[in-house]
C-alpha positions in Angstrom: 86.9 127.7 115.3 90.3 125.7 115.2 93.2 127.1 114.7 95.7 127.4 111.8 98.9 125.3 111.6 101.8 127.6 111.8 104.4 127.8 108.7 107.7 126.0 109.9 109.0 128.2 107.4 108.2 132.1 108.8 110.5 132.5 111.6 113.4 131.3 109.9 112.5 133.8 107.1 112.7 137.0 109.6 115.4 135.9 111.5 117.4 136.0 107.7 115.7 139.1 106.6 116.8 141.0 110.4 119.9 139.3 109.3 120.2 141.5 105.9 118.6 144.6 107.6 121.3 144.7 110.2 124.6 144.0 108.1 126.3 147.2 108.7 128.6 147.5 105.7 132.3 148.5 105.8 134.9 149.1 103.1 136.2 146.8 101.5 132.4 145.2 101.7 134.0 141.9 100.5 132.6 139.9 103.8 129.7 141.7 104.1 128.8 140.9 100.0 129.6 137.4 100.3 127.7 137.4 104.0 124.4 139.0 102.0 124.6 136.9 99.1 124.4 133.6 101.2 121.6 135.1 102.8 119.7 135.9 99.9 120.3 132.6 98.8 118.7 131.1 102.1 116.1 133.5 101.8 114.9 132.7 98.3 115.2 128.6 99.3 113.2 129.1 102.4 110.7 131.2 100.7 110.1 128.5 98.0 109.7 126.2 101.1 107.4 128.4 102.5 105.1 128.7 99.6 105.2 125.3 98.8 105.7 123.1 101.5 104.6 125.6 104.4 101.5 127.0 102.7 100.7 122.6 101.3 101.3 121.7 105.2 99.2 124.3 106.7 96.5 123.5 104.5 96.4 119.9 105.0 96.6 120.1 108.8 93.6 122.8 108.5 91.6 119.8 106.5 92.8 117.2 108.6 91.8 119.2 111.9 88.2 119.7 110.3 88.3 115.9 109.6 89.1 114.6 112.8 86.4 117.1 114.7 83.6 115.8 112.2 84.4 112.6 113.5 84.0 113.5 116.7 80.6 115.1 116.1 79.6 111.9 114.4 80.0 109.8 117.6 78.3 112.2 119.9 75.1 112.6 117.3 72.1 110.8 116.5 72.2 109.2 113.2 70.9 111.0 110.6 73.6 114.0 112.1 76.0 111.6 111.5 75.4 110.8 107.7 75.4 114.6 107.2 78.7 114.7 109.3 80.5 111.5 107.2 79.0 113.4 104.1 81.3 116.6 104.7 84.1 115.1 106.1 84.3 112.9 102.7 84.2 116.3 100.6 86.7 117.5 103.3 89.1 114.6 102.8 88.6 114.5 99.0 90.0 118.7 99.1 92.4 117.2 101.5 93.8 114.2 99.5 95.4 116.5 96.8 97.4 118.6 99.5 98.2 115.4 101.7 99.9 114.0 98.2 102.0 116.8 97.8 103.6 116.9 101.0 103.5 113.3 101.6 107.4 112.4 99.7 109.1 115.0 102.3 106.7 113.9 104.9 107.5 110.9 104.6 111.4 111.2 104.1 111.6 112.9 107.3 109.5 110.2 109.3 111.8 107.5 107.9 115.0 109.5 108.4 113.4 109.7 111.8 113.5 105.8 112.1 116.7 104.9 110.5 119.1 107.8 111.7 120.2 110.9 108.7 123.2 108.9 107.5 121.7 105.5 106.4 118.7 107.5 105.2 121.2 109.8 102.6 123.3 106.3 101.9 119.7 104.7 101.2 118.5 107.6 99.5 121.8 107.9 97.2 121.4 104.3 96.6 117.7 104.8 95.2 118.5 107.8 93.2 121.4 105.9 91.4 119.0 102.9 90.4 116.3 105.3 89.3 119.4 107.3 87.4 120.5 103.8 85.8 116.6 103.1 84.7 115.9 106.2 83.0 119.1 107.4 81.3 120.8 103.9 80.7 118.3 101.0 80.4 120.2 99.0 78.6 122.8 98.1 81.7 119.7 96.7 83.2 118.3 95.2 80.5 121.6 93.8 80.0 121.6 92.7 83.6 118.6 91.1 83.7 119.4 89.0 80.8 122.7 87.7 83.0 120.3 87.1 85.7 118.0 85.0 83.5 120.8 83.0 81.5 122.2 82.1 85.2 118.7 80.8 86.2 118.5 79.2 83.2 121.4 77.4 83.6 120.7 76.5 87.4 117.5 75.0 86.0 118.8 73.0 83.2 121.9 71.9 85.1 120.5 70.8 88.5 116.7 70.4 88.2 116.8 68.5 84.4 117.5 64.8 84.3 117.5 62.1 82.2 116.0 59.8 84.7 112.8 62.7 84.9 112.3 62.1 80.9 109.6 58.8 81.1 108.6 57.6 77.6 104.9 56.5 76.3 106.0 53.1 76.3 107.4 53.3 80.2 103.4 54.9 80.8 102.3 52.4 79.2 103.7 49.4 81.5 102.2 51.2 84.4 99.5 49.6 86.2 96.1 51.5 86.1 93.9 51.3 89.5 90.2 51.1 88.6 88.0 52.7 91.0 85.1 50.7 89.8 83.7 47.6 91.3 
C-alpha cells in the first residue's frame, strides 16, 4: 500500500495551537490579547490552507502515486495486464485532473518563484494583477490604448510603406510585355 502525502499544513497548526494553550495570562492582558489574537488569525489562515490546499495536495499526490505505480505494472506485464492497467490509471488520472487543477495556480507560483527569485516574482505578479485590474474594471483605457496603437500603425503604414510610384495604372499594365509559354 503507498503511503499518504503529509499536510504541509498540520505541524504549523499545533505548533500555533501549543502556542495559545501555553500563553500564561497576566494583568493588564494587553500583550497577551494582542499575542492570541494574531494567533488565532494564523490559525484560522493556516486551517483554510489546510483544508484546501493541504487536503487538494494530499489527494493529488495519493492519485499521482497510484498513477505512476500502474505504469510500472504495465511495463513488467504481459499485454492484456497492461490494457487493464492503462484502463485504471486513465480513470485514476481523470479523478486526478480535477484536484491537480486546483492546486496547480499555487503550484505553480511557487515553482516559478523558485526560478526567478521572490522579489521579481511579487514585482511580476503586481504587474499582472494591475493589467487584469485595468481589463476588467476599466476597459475603456485599453480600448482607448489600443486604438493609439492602431492609429500609429496606421500612420507608419501610410507614411513609409504607401507611394505614389507603387500606384501602376491599367494603361501602364497594359504596355507590359506578356511572355507566352506556348510554342
Amino acid at each position: 500500500m503507498l503511503d499518504i502525502a503529509i499536510n504541509p499544513y498540520s505541524e504549523p497548526l499545533k505548533k500555533f495551537w501549543n502556542d495559545i494553550k501555553i500563553t500564561k495570562w497576566k494583568f493588564p492582558y494587553i500583550l497577551q490579547l494582542l499575542h492570541a489574537i494574531i494567533t488565532i488569525l494564523l490559525l484560522v489562515v493556516l486551517l483554510i490552507l489546510y483544508v484546501t490546499i493541504g487536503i487538494i495536495s494530499q489527494i493529488s499526490d495519493s492519485f499521482w502515486d497510484v498513477i505512476s505505480g500502474l505504469g510500472q505494472k504495465m511495463s513488467f506485464s504481459n499485454p492484456i495486464e497492461s490494457s487493464f492497467y492503462a484502463f485504471s490509471a486513465t480513470i485514476y488520472f481523470i479523478l486526478f485532473l480535477p484536484f491537480f487543477i486546483i492546486q496547480s495556480p499555487i503550484w505553480l507560483s511557487g515553482w516559478f518563484s523558485s526560478k526567478i527569485g521572490f522579489k521579481p516574482f511579487i514585482t511580476l505578479l503586481l504587474i499582472f494583477m494591475l493589467s487584469v485590474g485595468i481589463y476588467f474594471f476599466k476597459p475603456q483605457i485599453a480600448s482607448d490604448a489600443l486604438n493609439k496603437v492602431t492609429s500609429v500603425k496606421d500612420f507608419i503604414k501610410t507614411e513609409y510603406f504607401a507611394s505614389d510610384s507603387l500606384n501602376i495604372t491599367n494603361e501602364q499594365l497594359s504596355t507590359i510585355p506578356t511572355v507566352s509559354t506556348t510554342k
